[in-house]
C-alpha positions as CSV (number, residue, x, y, z in Angstrom):
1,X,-9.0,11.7,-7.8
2,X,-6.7,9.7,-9.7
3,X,-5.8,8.8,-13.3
4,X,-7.0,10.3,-16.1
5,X,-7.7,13.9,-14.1
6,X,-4.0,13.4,-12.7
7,X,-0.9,14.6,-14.0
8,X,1.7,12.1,-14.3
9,X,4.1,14.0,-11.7
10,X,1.5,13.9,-9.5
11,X,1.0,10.2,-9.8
12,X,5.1,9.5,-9.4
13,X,5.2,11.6,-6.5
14,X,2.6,9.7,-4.1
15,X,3.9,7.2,-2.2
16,X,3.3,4.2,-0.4
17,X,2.6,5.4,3.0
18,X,2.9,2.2,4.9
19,X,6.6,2.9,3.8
20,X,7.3,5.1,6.7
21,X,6.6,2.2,9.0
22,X,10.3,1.6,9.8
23,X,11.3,3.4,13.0
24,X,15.6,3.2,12.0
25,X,16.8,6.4,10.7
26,X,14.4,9.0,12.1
27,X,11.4,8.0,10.3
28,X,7.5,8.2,11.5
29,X,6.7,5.3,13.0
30,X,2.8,3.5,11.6
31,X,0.6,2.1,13.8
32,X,-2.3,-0.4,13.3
33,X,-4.8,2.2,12.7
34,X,-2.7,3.9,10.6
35,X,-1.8,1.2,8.2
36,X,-5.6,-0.1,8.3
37,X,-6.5,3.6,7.3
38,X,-4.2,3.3,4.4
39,X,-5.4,0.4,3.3
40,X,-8.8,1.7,3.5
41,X,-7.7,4.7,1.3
42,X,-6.1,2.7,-1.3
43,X,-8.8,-0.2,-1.5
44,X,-11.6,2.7,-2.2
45,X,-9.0,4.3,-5.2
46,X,-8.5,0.6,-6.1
47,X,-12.2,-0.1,-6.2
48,X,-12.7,3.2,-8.2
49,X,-10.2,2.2,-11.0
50,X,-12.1,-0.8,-11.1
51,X,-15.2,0.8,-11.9
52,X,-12.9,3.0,-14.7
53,X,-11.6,-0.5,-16.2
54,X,-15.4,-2.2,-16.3
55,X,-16.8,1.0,-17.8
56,X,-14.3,1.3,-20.4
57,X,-12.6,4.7,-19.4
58,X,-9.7,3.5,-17.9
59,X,-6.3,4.9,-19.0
60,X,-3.0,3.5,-19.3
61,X,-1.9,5.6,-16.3
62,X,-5.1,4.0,-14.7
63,X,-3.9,0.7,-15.4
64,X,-0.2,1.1,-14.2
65,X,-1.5,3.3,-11.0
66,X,-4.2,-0.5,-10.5
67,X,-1.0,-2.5,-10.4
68,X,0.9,-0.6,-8.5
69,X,-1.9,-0.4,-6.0
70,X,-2.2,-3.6,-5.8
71,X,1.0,-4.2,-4.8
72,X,0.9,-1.9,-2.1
73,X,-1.9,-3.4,-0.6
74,X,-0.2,-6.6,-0.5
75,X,2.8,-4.8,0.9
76,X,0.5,-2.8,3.8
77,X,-1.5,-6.2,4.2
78,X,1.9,-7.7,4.9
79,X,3.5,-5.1,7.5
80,X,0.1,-5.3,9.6
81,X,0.2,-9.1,9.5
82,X,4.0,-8.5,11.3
83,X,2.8,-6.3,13.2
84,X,-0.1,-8.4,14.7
85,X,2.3,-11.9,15.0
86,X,5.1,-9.4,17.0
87,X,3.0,-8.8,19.7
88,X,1.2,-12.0,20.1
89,X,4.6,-13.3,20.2
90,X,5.9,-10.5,23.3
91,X,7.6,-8.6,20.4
92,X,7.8,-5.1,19.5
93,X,5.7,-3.9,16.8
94,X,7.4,-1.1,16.0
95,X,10.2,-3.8,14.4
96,X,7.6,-4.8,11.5
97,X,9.4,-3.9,8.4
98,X,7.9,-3.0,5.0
99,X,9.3,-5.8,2.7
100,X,10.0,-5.2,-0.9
101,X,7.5,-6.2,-3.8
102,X,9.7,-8.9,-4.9
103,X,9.2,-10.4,-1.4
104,X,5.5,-9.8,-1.0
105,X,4.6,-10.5,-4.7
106,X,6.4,-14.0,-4.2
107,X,4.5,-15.7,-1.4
108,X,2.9,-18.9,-2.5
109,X,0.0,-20.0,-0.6
């Protein structure tokens, strides 16, 4: 659980996991399932928060955890969408990069 029962190390220390997506350097590489199951696991904490915000018992470490959720969603959303137009195009997936949240965060529709 996150937020208010969380100690704010705690909360610095978790990490985006779709981070370890990049294959350069020795790092894990993510598959699909593995970034959908991330997603997954930060839409239900996201969803949760939510439910902390509507009732009223949300925290400001709550709200900065939301936002910065929110942004890794975009960012996870954005490294599966790579991965997905790689191989329809004949490329490797494994290339997909996670892009920063200044790149994600500025897509215009």
């Amino acid at each position: 659980m996150v937020g208010a029962q969380e100690e704010p190390g705690l909360l610095r220390r978790r990490q985006n996991n779709c981070a370890r997506a990049r294959t350069d350097l020795g790092e894990e590489a993510m598959d699909d399932k593995k970034v959908t199951d991330h997603i997954d696991e930060l839409a239900r904490e996201e969803h949760e928060l939510f439910e902390r915000e509507s009732h009223g018992t949300a925290n400001d470490a709550d709200r900065v955890r939301l936002q910065r959720i929110q942004v890794m969603l975009d960012q996870c959303w954005d490294l599966l969408r790579q991965r997905q137009a790689r191989r329809a195009a004949g490329l490797d997936p494994e290339e997909a990069q996670l892009r920063d949240e200044k790149t994600v965060e500025g897509y215009t529709g």
